[in-house]
C-alpha positions as CSV (number, residue, x, y, z in Angstrom):
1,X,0.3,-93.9,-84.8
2,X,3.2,-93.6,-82.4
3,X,3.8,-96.1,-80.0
4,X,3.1,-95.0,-76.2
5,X,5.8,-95.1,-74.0
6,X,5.9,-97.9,-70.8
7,X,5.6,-96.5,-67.6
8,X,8.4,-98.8,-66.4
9,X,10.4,-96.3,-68.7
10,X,10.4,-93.2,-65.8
11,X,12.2,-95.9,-63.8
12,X,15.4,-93.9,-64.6
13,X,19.0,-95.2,-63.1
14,X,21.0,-93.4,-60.4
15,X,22.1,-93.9,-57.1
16,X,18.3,-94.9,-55.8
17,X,16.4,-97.7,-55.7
18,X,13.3,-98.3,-57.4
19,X,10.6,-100.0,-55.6
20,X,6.8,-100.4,-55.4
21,X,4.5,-99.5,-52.2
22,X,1.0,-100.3,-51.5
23,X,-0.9,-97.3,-50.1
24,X,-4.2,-96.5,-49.9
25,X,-5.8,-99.3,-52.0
26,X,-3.0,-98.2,-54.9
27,X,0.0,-98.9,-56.0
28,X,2.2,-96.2,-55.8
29,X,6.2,-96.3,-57.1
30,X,8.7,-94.8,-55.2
31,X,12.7,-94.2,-55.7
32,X,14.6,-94.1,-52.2
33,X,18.0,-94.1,-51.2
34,X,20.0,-92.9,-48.0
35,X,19.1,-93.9,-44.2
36,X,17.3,-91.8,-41.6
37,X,14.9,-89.6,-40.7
38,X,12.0,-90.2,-43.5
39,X,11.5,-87.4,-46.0
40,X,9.0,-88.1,-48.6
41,X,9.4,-85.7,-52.0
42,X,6.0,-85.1,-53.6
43,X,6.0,-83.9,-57.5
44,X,4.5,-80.8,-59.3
45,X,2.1,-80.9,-62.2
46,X,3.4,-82.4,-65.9
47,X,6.4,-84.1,-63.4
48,X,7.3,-87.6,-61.9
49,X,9.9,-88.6,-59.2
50,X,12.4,-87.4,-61.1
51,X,12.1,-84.2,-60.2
52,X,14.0,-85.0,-56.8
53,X,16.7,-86.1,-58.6
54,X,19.4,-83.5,-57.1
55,X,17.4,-83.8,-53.7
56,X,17.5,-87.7,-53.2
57,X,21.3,-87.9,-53.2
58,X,21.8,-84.4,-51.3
59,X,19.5,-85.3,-48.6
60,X,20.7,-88.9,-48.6
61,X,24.0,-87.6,-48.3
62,X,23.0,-85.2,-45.1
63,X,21.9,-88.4,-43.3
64,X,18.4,-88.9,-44.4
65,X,16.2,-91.6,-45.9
66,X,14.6,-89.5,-49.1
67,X,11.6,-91.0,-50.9
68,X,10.4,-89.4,-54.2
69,X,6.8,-90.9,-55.1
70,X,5.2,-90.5,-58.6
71,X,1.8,-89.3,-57.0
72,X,-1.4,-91.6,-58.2
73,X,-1.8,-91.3,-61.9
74,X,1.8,-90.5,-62.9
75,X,4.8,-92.1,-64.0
76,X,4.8,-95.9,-63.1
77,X,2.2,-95.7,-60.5
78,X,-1.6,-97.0,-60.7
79,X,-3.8,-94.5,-63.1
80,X,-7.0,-95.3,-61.3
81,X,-10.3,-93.6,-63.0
82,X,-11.1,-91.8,-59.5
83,X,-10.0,-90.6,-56.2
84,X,-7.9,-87.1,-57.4
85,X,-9.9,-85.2,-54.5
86,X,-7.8,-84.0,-51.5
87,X,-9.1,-86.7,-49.6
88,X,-8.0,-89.8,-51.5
89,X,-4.7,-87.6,-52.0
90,X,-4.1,-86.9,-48.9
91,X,-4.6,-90.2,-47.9
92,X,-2.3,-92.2,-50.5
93,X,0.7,-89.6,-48.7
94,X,-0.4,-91.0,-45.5
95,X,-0.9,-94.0,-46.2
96,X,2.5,-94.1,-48.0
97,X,4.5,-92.7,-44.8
98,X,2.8,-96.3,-43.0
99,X,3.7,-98.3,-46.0
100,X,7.1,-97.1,-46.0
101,X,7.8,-98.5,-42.0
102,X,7.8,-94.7,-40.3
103,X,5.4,-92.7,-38.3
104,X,6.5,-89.3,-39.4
105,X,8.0,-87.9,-42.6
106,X,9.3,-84.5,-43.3
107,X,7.1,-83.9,-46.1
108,X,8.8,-81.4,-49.3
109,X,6.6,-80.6,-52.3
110,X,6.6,-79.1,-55.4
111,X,3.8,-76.8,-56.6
112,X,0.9,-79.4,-56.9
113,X,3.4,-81.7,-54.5
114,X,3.5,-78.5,-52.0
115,X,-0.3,-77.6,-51.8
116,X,-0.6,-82.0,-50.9
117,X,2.0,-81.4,-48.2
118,X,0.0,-78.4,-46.9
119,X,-3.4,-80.4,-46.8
120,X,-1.7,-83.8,-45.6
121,X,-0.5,-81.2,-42.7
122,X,-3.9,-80.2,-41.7
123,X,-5.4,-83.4,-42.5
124,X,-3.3,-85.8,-40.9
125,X,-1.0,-84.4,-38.5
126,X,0.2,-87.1,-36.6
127,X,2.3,-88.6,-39.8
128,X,4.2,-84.8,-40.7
129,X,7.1,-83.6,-39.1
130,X,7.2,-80.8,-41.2
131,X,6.3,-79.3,-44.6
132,X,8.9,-77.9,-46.5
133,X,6.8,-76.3,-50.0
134,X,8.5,-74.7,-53.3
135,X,6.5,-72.5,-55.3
136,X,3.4,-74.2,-53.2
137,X,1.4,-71.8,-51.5
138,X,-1.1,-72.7,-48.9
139,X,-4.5,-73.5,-51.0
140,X,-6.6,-71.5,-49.0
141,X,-4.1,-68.4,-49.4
142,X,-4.1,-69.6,-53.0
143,X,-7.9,-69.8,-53.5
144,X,-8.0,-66.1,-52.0
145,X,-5.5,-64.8,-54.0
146,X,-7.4,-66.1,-57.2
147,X,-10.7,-64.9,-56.2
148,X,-9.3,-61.8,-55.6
149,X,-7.5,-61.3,-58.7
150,X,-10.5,-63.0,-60.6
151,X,-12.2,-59.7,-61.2
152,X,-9.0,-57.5,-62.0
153,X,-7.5,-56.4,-65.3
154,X,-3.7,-56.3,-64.1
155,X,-1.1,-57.7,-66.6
156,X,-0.1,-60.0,-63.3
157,X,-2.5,-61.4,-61.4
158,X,-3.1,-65.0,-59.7
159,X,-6.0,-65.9,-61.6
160,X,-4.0,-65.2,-64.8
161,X,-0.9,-66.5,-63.8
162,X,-2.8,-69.8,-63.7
163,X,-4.7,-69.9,-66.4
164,X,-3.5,-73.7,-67.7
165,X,-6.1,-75.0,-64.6
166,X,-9.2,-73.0,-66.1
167,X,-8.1,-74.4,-69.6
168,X,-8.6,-77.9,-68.0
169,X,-11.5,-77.5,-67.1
170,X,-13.1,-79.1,-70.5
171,X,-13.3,-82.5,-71.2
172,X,-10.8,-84.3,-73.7
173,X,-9.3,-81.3,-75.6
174,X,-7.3,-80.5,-72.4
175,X,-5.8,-84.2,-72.7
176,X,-5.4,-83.6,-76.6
177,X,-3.3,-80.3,-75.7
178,X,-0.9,-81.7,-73.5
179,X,0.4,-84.8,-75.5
180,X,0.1,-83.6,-79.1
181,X,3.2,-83.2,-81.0
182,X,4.7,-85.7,-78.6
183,X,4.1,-83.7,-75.1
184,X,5.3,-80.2,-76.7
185,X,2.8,-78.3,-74.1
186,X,4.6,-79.8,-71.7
187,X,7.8,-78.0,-72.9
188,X,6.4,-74.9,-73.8
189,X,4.9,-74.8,-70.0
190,X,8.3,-75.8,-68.6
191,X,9.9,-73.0,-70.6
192,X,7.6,-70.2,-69.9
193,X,7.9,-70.9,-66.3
194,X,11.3,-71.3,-65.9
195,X,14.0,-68.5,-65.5
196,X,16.5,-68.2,-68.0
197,X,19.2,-69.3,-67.0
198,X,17.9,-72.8,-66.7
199,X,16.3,-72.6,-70.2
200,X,19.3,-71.5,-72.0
201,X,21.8,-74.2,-70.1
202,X,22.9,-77.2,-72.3
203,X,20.8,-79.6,-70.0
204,X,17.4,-78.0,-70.3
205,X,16.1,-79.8,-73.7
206,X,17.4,-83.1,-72.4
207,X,15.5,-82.5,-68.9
208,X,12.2,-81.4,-71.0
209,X,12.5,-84.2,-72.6
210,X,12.1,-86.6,-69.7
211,X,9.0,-85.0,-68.5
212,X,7.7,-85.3,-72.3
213,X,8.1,-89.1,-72.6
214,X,6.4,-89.1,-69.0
215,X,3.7,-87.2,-69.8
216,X,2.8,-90.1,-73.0
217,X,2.5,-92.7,-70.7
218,X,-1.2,-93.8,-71.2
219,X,-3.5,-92.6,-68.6
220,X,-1.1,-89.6,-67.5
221,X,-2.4,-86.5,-69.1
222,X,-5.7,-87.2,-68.4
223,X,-5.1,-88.4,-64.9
224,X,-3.1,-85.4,-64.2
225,X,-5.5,-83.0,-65.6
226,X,-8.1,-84.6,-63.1
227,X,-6.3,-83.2,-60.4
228,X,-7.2,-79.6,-61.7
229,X,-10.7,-80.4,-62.5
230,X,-11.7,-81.3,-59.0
231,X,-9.8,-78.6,-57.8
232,X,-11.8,-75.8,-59.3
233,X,-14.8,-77.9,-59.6
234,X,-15.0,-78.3,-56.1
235,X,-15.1,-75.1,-55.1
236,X,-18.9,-75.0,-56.6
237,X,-19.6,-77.9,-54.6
238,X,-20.5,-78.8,-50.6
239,X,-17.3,-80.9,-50.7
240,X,-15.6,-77.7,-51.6
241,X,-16.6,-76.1,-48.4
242,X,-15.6,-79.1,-46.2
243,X,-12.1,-79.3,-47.6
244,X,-12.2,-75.2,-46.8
245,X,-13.1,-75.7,-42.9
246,X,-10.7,-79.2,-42.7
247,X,-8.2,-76.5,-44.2
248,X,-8.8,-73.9,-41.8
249,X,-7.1,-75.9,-39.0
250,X,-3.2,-74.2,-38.2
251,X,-0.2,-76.7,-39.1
252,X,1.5,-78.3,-35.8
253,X,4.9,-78.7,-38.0
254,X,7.5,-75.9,-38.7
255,X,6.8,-75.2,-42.5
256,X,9.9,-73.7,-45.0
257,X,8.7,-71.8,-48.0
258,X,10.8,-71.6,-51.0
259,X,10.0,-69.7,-54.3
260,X,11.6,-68.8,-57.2
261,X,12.1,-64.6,-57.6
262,X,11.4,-65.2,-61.4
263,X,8.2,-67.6,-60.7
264,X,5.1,-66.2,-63.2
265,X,3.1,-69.3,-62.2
266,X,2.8,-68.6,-58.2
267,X,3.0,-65.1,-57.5
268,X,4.5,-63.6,-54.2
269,X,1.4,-62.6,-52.9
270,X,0.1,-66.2,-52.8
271,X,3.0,-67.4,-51.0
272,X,3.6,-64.4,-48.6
273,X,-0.5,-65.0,-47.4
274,X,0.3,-68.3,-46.6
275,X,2.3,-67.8,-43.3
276,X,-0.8,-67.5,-40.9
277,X,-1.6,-71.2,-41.5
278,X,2.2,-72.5,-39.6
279,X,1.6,-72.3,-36.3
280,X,5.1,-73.5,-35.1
281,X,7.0,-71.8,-37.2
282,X,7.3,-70.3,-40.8
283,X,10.1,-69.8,-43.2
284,X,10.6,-68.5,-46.3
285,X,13.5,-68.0,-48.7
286,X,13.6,-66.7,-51.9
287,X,16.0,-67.7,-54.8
288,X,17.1,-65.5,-57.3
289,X,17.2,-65.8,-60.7
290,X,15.2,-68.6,-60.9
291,X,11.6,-69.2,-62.0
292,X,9.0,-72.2,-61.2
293,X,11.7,-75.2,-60.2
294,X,13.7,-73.9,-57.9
295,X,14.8,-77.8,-56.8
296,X,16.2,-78.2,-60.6
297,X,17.1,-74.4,-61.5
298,X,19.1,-74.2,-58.7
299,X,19.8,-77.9,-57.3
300,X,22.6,-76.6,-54.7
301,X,21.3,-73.3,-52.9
302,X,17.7,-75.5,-52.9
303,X,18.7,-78.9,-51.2
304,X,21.3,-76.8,-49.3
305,X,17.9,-75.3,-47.7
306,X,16.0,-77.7,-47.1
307,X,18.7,-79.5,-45.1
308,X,19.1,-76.8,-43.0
309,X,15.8,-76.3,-42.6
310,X,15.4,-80.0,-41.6
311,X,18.6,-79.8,-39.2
């Protein structure tokens, strides 16, 4: 049998510093750089901190103090057996933004990383200065746009567009499909949701590769998966209903939208529906020619918005 890789081995070099926080009864590990006004960079699904790569240095560079967390379960942080409800993760982002010496954070997430930022929004308030969410649509648009779509038989519909959460729904054979053949799911998600450009550049197999070694640390795929599972689980559930009226509350933060013209994972619908729930403000900016990861498609035109956004 192949040897697992160490979490300590997402604790990749660069112009950051690699540290670890206590938050929320966990132990979460963080990469930071720059000085400032806090903003706290919250991963997708089959990702770690590294994600944020481009965005730690570009922020850092437009005066602010960037944190990229791998969220509970991933990378080098703890893998506990529980707590991947929105409460607990909600709570380990608010938690964090104490932990880290602040009061406020602009908050910027990343698909799974941009529905947190929503619910830390509505949740706890007083910590958010703003959400800034790429290809993360509100999750009560989201849920809508799903049950909607549910019951139709277009070629492009929410429900179908995210079909990997209804495959997780099983146990163990989810866990077996995303780290057989050394994480190759993990690619073959990456490429299908990504615009071309991206998948035919000379860095693409080198960046997949990253997020396959990741996704072998033990505990990762299943902890990851967990966050799908309660997701749809809940929604058959009384807990799914509380979440629903805690989400029903309006953001007090200006919130900047950002999606991919190419994305086939989040579909415009989903995102567009999602403007109702910013009450001080909504953004959004589309990028063309790219697909799922905007913030590594296009690096440049993404940080270059969030910035502004933030300024």
């Amino acid at each position: 049998m192949t040897a697992r890789p160490e979490p300590s081995t997402v604790r990749i070099d660069g112009p950051w510093a690699h540290r670890d926080v206590y938050a929320n009864g966990i132990r979460l590990h963080v990469a930071e750089t720059g000085n400032g006004p806090l903003v706290l960079l919250l991963h997708g699904f089959a990702e770690f901190w590294w994600s944020w790569r481009h965005q730690l240095t570009a922020l850092a560079d437009a005066g602010y103090r960037a944190v990229a967390v791998d969220l509970r379960g991933y990378g080098d942080s703890d893998k506990p057996p529980r707590g991947y409800d929105a409460w607990t993760l909600t709570g380990d982002v608010a938690g964090l933004v104490k932990s880290l010496g602040e009061d406020k954070a602009h908050l910027v997430g990343h698909a799974w990383g941009g529905l947190l930022a929503w619910s830390v929004g509505a949740m706890h308030p007083r910590v958010v200065h703003s959400v800034t969410a790429i290809a993360g649509p509100h999750p009560m648009a989201l849920r809508t746009q799903i049950r909607r779509s549910a019951v139709r038989r277009r070629a492009h519909n929410q429900a179908r567009a995210l079909g990997h959460v209804f495959r997780a729904q099983v146990p163990m054979l989810p866990e077996r499909w995303l780290t057989r053949d050394r994480a190759a799911t993990v690619g073959d998600l990456m490429t299908r949701f990504s615009g071309p450009q991206w998948t035919e550049s000379a860095e693409f197999d080198g960046v997949v590769a990253k997020y396959r070694n990741a996704m072998l640390v033990p505990g990762v795929a299943h902890s990851a998966l967990e966050y799908y599972r309660w997701a749809l689980r809940a929604q058959l559930r009384g807990e799914g209903r509380r979440f629903a009226e805690a989400m029903r509350r309006r953001l007090n933060a200006p919130v900047l939208q950002l999606r991919g013209a190419l994305d086939p994972c989040i579909l415009p619908r989903a995102v567009e529906a999602s403007a109702p729930w910013a009450a001080r403000g909504h953004r959004l900016i589309t990028v063309d020619g790219v697909g799922h990861y905007p913030h590594q498609e296009a690096p440049a035109a993404t940080s270059k918005a969030i910035v502004d956004f933030l300024s």
